[in-house]
N, C-alpha and C positions, 0 to 999 in steps of 0.2 A: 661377204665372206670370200677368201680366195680359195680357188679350187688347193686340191689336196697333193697337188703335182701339176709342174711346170715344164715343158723344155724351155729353157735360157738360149739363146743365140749366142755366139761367140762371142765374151765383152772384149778382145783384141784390145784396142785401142784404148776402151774405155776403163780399163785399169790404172790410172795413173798412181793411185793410191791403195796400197795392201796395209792391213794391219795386222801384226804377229800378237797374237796371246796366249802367253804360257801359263804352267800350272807351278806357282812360287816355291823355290826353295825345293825343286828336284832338278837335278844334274844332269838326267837325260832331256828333258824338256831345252834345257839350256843348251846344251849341245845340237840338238834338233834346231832350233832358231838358229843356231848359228850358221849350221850347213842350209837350211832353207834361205836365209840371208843371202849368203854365200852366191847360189846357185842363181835366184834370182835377178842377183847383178849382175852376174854373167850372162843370164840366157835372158834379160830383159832389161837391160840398162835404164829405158825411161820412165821402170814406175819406182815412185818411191815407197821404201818401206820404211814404217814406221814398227817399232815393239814398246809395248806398254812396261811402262815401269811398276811391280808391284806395286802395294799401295802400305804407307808405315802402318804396322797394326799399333793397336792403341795397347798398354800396358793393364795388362791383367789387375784384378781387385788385388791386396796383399792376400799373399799366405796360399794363393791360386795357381797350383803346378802348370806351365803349357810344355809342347810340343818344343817352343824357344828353348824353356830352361836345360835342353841337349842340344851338345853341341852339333851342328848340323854339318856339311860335305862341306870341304871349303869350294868356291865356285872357282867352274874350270879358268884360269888364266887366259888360255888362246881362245874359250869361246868368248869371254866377255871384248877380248879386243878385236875379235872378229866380230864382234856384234856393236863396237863402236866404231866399225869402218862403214859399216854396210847397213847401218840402220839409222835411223832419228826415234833420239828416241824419247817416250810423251806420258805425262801421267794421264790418270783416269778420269781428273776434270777434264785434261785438254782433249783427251778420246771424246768426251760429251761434246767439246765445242767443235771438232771438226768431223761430228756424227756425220752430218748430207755429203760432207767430200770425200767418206773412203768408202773404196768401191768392193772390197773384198775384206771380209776378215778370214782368218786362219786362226784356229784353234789348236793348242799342242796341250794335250791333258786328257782327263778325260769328262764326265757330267758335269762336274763339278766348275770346270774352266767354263764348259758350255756355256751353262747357268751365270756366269760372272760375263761374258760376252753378253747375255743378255739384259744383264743389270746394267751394263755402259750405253745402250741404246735403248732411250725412253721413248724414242717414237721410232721413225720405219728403221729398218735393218737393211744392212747390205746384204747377199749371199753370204754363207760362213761354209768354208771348207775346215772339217772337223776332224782331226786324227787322235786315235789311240795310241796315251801314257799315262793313263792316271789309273785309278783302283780296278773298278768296276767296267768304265769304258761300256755304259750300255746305248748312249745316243752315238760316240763319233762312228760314222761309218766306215773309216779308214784306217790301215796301218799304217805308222807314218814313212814306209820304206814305198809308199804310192804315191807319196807329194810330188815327184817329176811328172808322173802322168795327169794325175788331178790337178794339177798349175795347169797344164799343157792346155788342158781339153778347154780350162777355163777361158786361156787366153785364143786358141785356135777353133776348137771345137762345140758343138751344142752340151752342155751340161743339164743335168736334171736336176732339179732341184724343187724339194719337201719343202712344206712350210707346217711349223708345229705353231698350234695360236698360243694367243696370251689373253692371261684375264687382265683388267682392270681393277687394282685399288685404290680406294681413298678412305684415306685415315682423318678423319674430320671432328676436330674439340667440338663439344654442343652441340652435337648434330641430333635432328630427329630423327629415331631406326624407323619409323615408320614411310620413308620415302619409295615411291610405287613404281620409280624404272629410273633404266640408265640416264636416261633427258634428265629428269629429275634432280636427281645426284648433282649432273653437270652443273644442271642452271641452279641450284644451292650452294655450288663449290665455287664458280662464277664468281656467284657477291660475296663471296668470303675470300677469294686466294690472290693473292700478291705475288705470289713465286712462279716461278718456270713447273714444268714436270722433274720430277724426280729429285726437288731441293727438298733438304728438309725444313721442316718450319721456323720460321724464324719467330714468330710468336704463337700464344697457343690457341688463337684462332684461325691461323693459317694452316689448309687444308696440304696433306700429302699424298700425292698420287705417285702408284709406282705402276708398272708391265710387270708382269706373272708369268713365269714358265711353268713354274712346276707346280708351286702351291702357296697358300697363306695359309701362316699358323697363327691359331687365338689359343691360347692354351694361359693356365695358371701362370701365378707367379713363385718365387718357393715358397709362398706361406703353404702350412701342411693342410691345404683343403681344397677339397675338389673345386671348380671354377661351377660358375652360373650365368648361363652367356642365354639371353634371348635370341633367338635365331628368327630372323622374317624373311620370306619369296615374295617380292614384286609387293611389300609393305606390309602380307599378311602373316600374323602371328604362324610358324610352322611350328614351333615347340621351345620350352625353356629345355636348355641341354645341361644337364650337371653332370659334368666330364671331368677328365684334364685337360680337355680343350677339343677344339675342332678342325678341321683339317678341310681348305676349300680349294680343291685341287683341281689343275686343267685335266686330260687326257694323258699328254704327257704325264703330267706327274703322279698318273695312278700306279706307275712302278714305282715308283719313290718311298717318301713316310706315309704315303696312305695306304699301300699294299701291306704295309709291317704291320699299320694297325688296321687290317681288317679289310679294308676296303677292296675293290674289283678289279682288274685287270680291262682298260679299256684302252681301244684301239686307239692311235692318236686323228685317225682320218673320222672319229664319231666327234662333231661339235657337241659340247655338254661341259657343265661345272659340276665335279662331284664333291657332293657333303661326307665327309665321314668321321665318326666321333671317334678321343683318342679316351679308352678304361671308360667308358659312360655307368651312370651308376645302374640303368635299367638296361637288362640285358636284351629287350626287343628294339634298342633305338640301334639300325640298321644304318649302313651307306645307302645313299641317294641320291641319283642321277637326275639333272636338272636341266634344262633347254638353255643353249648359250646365250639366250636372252633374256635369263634372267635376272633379277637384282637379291643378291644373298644381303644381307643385313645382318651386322650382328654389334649387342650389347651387353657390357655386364650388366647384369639385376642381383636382385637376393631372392635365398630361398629364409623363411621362417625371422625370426628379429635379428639376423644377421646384417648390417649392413653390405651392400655389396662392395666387390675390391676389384683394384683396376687388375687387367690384363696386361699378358705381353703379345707381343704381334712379333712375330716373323715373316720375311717373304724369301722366300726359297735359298732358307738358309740361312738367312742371315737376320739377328735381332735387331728390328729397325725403333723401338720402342716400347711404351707402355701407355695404355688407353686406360682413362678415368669411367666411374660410371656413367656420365652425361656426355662422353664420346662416343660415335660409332663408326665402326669397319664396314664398307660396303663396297663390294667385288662381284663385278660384272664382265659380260664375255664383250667383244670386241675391241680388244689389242690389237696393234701391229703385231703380225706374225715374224717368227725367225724363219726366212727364208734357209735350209743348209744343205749344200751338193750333198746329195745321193750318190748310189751307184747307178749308173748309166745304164747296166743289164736288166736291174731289178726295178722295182719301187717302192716308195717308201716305209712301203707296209711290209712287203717283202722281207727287210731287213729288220722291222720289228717282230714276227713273224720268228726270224732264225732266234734271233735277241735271246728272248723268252725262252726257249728251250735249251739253247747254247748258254747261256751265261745266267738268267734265270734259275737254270734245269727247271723248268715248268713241269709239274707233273711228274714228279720221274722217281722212281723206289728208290730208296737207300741200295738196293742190291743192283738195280743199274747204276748205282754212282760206285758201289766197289768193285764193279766187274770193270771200267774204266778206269779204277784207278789204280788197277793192279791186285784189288784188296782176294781175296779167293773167297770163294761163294763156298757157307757151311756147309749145303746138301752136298755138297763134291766128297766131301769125308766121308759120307754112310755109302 
């Protein structure tokens, strides 16, 4: 396990390689890469920076409105030519192939960009300096008006630096749910897998593993019925779940979709996988906190002469498929962690800590939120 906080040494020299990742199809993200570009080459001429090219999204089902079907900002002119002076620039396979040679990533977005930083490294991570432009903005710790100094320190000074874990999936055709720990899993996935980490299968015996920030979703498909997902810990029956699905979420990700549905607020420095169901049909099946060592398991079954229906699987975010009933989802803790600068004054927790009350509002009346928002408090009338 890595401890929960690092001082880094100056990596000076050993930055040869940065990588820019922005949040697709917003104007200030692009403008941002462009002056961070920019600045770069100036105040560090020998490292190369590389920016990832989005990635072409695949076309919607017919008759499926997106976000596309409006027309969107046209993209700035001089930032795109400034960012074809001063950048190389690389899709998201070639980001996987030269995962070990970059030495810093930079994140321009905000959770959401994070979380796709983390989906391009399936094993260790570089450092990620994180800044806020995206929605929410509840992991970066930066605004991006500090990237001269947060470069600086990186290249000159000790930086600090959090490490948020990751779980372990594998999506395995024909698997037994009954398997009793991570070894297990492995040496089953072993004589089945042909592929790399993080490919998808190329047949439907080949096993898919992916790194977890935030969470895995088992949840129904649209047929209009709740889902029935066996759920086992370290191979032992823990309960059939008849939900809309289940929610296997790290630490991190318990502010995420587990917090919406129910589930607890846990710190990211507690190692643990929490279970939390999403609409269950019995109102006592509770969130539950499980030891990072453990092996969650989960299968479709049936309830009653139903046969059982395959599920969809999510990983933080994103729909990576659909599992048949003689397939099983098993998610375990020990991932490569995302190593990401901190602030130097505080630590990590520190900043999760403000998060929660500042962007959260943790706890806070509706009459503290009008008294801050200008709103005037009734009792002031009598």
């Amino acid at each position: 396990m890595f401890p929960p906080r690092t001082i880094f040494p100056a990596l000076g020299g050993a930055l040869r390689r940065i990588l820019l990742v922005r949040k697709p199809g917003d104007p200030r993200t692009l403008r941002a890469a462009a002056d961070m570009a920019t600045w770069l080459r100036r105040e560090h001429p020998d490292t190369q920076v590389l920016l990832e090219l989005p990635a072409t999204r695949m076309p919607p089902p017919p008759g499926v409105r997106t976000d596309a079907d409006h027309a969107e900002p046209r993209p700035d002119g001089d930032a795109m030519r400034s960012l074809a002076q001063t950048c190389d620039m690389v899709s998201s396979a070639e980001v996987r192939e030269l995962a070990k040679d970059i030495h810093l990533v930079v994140a321009l977005g905000g959770d959401g960009t994070l979380l796709h930083v983390s989906s391009l490294f399936q094993g260790p991570v570089p450092p990620v300096a994180s800044f806020s432009l995206g929605t929410l903005n509840f992991l970066p710790p930066f605004r991006i008006d500090e990237f001269p100094g947060v470069l600086n320190r990186a290249y000159d000074g000790a930086i600090r630096v959090s490490y948020r874990d990751r779980l372990v999936c594998h999506v395995v055709r024909d698997s037994p749910a009954s398997l009793t720990s991570a070894a297990t899993v492995r040496e089953f996935v072993a004589s089945r897998s042909k592929g790399g980490d993080g490919e998808p299968p190329v047949t439907a015996a080949q096993p898919l593993k992916l790194h977890v920030m935030n969470e895995v979703l088992v949840h129904r498909t649209p047929v209009p019925a709740m889902a029935s997902i066996d759920c086992r810990v370290d191979g032992q029956l823990l309960t059939q779940a008849i939900a809309d699905g289940l929610i296997i979420a790290t630490p991190t990700g318990s502010t995420a979709y587990s917090l919406s549905a129910g589930g607890p607020l846990v710190h990211p420095e507690v190692p643990g996988i929490l279970l939390t169901p999403i609409c269950p049909r019995s109102l006592s099946f509770r969130p539950a906190l499980f030891p990072q060592s453990s092996l969650i398991s989960l299968q479709a079954t049936s309830t009653g002469p139903r046969a059982p229906v395959s599920l969809d699987v999510s990983v933080d975010g994103e729909l990576i498929g659909q599992v048949a009933p003689n397939d099983a989802v098993h998610i375990h803790g020990g991932g490569e962690p995302v190593p990401y600068i901190s602030h130097v004054e505080g630590a990590g927790g520190a900043d999760w800590v403000a998060n929660i009350n500042e962007r959260l509002r943790w706890n806070q009346s509706f009459m503290e939120h009008g008294a801050t928002s200008g709103a005037t408090d009734p009792s002031s009338s009598w």
